[in-house]
C-alpha angles and dihedrals in degrees: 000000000000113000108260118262121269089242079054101047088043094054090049092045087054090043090046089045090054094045086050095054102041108027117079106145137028105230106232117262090015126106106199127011113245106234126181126265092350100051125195095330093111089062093047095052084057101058101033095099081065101023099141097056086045090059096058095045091052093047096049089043087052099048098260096307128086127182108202111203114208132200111282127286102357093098097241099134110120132168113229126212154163103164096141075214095066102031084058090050095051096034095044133355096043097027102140102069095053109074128161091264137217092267086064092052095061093039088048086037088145097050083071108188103337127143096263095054102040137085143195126005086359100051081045097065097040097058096047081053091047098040084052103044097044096039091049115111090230093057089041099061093038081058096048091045091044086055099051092045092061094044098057089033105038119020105031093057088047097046086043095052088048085053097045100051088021098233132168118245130183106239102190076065091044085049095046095054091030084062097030095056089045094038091050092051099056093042091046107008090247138121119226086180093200090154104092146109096274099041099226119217109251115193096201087054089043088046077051093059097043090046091063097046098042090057090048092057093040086067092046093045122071113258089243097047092052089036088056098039080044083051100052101028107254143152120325077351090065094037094053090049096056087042083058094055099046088052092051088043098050094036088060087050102061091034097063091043093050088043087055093045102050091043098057084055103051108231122147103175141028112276110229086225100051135117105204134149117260091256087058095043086037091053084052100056117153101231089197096064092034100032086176111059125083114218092169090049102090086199085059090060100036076065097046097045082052102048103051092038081054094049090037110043104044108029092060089043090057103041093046094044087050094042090057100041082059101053083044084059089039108043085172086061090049087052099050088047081054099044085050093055093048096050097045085053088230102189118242101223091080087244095120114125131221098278104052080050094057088065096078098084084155088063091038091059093044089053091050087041091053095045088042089063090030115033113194089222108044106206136342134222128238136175124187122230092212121037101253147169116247114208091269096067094249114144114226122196133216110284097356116147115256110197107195094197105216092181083057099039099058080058107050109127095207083045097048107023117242099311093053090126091049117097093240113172094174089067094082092037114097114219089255091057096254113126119263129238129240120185111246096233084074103031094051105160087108092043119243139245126021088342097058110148104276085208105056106109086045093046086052098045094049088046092054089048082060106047091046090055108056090029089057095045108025145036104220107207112202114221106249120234098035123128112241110188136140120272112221105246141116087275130054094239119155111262091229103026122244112282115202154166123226127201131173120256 
């Protein structure tokens, strides 16, 4: 992650200088001490380097809910939680009044007026698209055969060459082009072909990257400190308004040459029968079903490019990164996933449909287990339209910034029971070897409610053909010593990056 400004580090030294003269003791049962006209954002500043495990500690010291007090005047103040009680009731029984909020729009300014940022009529309409397009045969089958495609291109040369010459090789970095090249081509019909021997630098998957950090930042900064660095072009600040540019350059790009394409062969509307990228299902919309989308409108697909490379690309790199790190912490988890694919008689060519994958109800549970301790997304925002009480007697104003912490919620204790920090695939196995439930209020990491991801079943199909695939072919050898923690940012990726070695099987 790039270095924080110097405005940034001036503002922390000031903070840290303050804390050191007037803190001298935590009070007990309290997280942060409450100071005046700065807050808790001493405190903060302290913890930041482990954040995320400090998060957990706190919530589970405060009974699930946190209220996090910050300096005067800048609208930090957010409520923390992770109550599956509470999470249900603003996700679900009481939906429509928490909505993403003004005060998101201007922190997620460069999503523009994609599905994860709207609200309403709008968001409506884009899920009904989205639901469509991703559930439809054509685009399933694009997506299994894009997949593949990358696999026996892209990532087999690569993990051969590591075993021939023995070289160490990041994976969380294999995993990020190996989804962003995939990822790109279902979303523009174009191949980035990041995924090679030389590793080539791609400026759309480095905007991606930017774009992540800048918005964390963004929720641990004061509105008027981001909005001024935004202002004169400094810092995370600089860095998110290139990344904006290069996604409205390459997106026009794509978009005139889609255009082009669609109209030299004289197609109006989507094919029942096709198989097509989203930017050339998005360009056919049928205004008539979705009156509120504007396929004519470029500003409507830059959006939409952005929003499904964002969903695609790094979702699937987190949760399989993760998920790798933790066999290679767990080799009896690594033998019964073998076992599985070995009883189910899965084929090694990669040529198993969905439905001998969804067999492996063994591997199905160790990919939930691994996003429920390391959600690809780590929290979500919420406001409410109407000031409220959540179950847990908490009193929520008008417009207030709600923060439902998903790293938090998967180790919860009284969520989880006692073993809720163990990588424990049986807990979602019945005893007659069918896959457990677990409501969605408490295993968030596909979200819960109306917007439940719209993706799922095909984000767990193309991981499994993955996973198959290297744990059928290959041992992968993590490189003892290294630190593996979690960087802040808008996605759950891996702070250094995971360093292995790779063999034949």
């Amino acid at each position: 992650m790039a270095s924080i400004s110097l405005l940034d580090a001036s503002i922390a030294i000031v903070c840290l200088v303050f804390f050191q003269c007037f803190f001298f003791k935590k009070p007990k049962n309290e997280a942060f001490r409450n100071w005046p006209v700065l807050g808790m954002i001493p405190g903060f500043l302290l913890v930041l380097h482990r954040i995320y495990n400090f998060g957990v500690e706190t919530l589970e010291a405060t009974d699930l809910t946190f209220f996090f007090k910050g300096p005067w005047f800048t609208g930090m103040d957010m409520l923390f939680t992770v109550d599956p009680a509470n999470i249900h009731y603003i996700l679900s029984s009481n939906f429509s009044n928490y909505t993403k909020g003004a005060d998101f729009k201007e922190v997620f300014d460069v999503f523009g007026e994609m599905i994860f940022s709207s609200d309403s009529e709008l968001w409506k309409n884009q899920r009904k698209a989205a639901q469509f397009m991703l559930n439809h045969q054509g685009f399933q089958k694009l997506s299994m055969s894009a997949t593949r495609s990358k696999l026996y291109d892209g990532l087999v040369p690569l993990f051969d060459q590591c075993c021939e010459e023995g070289k160490v090789v990041d994976l969380q970095e294999v995993f990020k082009r190996f989804t962003f090249d995939t990822t790109f081509f279902l979303v523009t019909g174009c191949d980035p072909k990041s995924l090679t021997i030389e590793m080539p630098a791609v400026e759309y998957a480095k905007a991606l990257d930017d774009l992540g950090e800048g918005i964390f930042y963004r929720h641990i900064k004061p509105k008027f400190l981001w909005k001024l660095q935004n202002w004169m072009g400094l810092g995370q600040e600089k860095r998110m308004a290139k990344a904006d540019a290069t996604f409205d350059r390459v997106s026009a790009k794509y978009i005139t040459a889609k255009r082009e394409e669609i109209r030299s062969q004289g197609i109006d509307h989507h094919s029942d029968g096709e198989s097509e990228d989203l930017l050339s299902s998005h360009i056919k919309l049928d205004t008539t079903k979705y009156e509120l989308l504007k396929p004519s409108d470029d500003k409507f697909l830059r959006d939409t490019i952005l929003a499904f490379n964002l969903a695609g690309r790094d979702t699937m790199a987190s949760a399989l990164s993760w998920f790798f790190w933790l066999l290679s912490e767990n080799p009896q988890v690594v033998t019964k996933i073998r076992k599985e694919i070995i009883d189910k008689n899965i084929s090694k060519t990669g040529r198993n449909a969905q439905e001998k994958l969804d067999k492996l109800v063994y591997l199905h549970a160790a990919l939930y287990e691994s996003v429920r301790l390391y959600p690809p997304v780590v929290f979500q925002r919420k406001s409410p339209i109407k000031a409220d009480m959540l179950p847990s007697g908490h009193k929520v104003e008008a417009n207030s910034v709600i923060i439902i912490y998903l790293y938090g919620l998967g180790r919860m204790r009284a969520v989880w029971g006692e073993d809720a920090a163990e990588f424990k695939p049986e807990r979602w196995v019945t005893e007659t070897g069918g896959l457990r439930h677990a409501p969605s209020f408490k295993f968030l990491s596909f979200n819960a409610g109306p917007r439940t991801c719209p993706g799922k079943q095909l984000a767990m199909t193309l991981m499994k053909t993955v996973v198959v695939e290297i744990l059928q072919n290959y041992d992968i050898e993590v490189i003892k010593g290294q630190k593996i923690e979690p960087d802040p940012g808008l996605m759950l990726h891996m702070k250094h990056g995971l360093r292995v070695t790779i063999t034949k099987r």
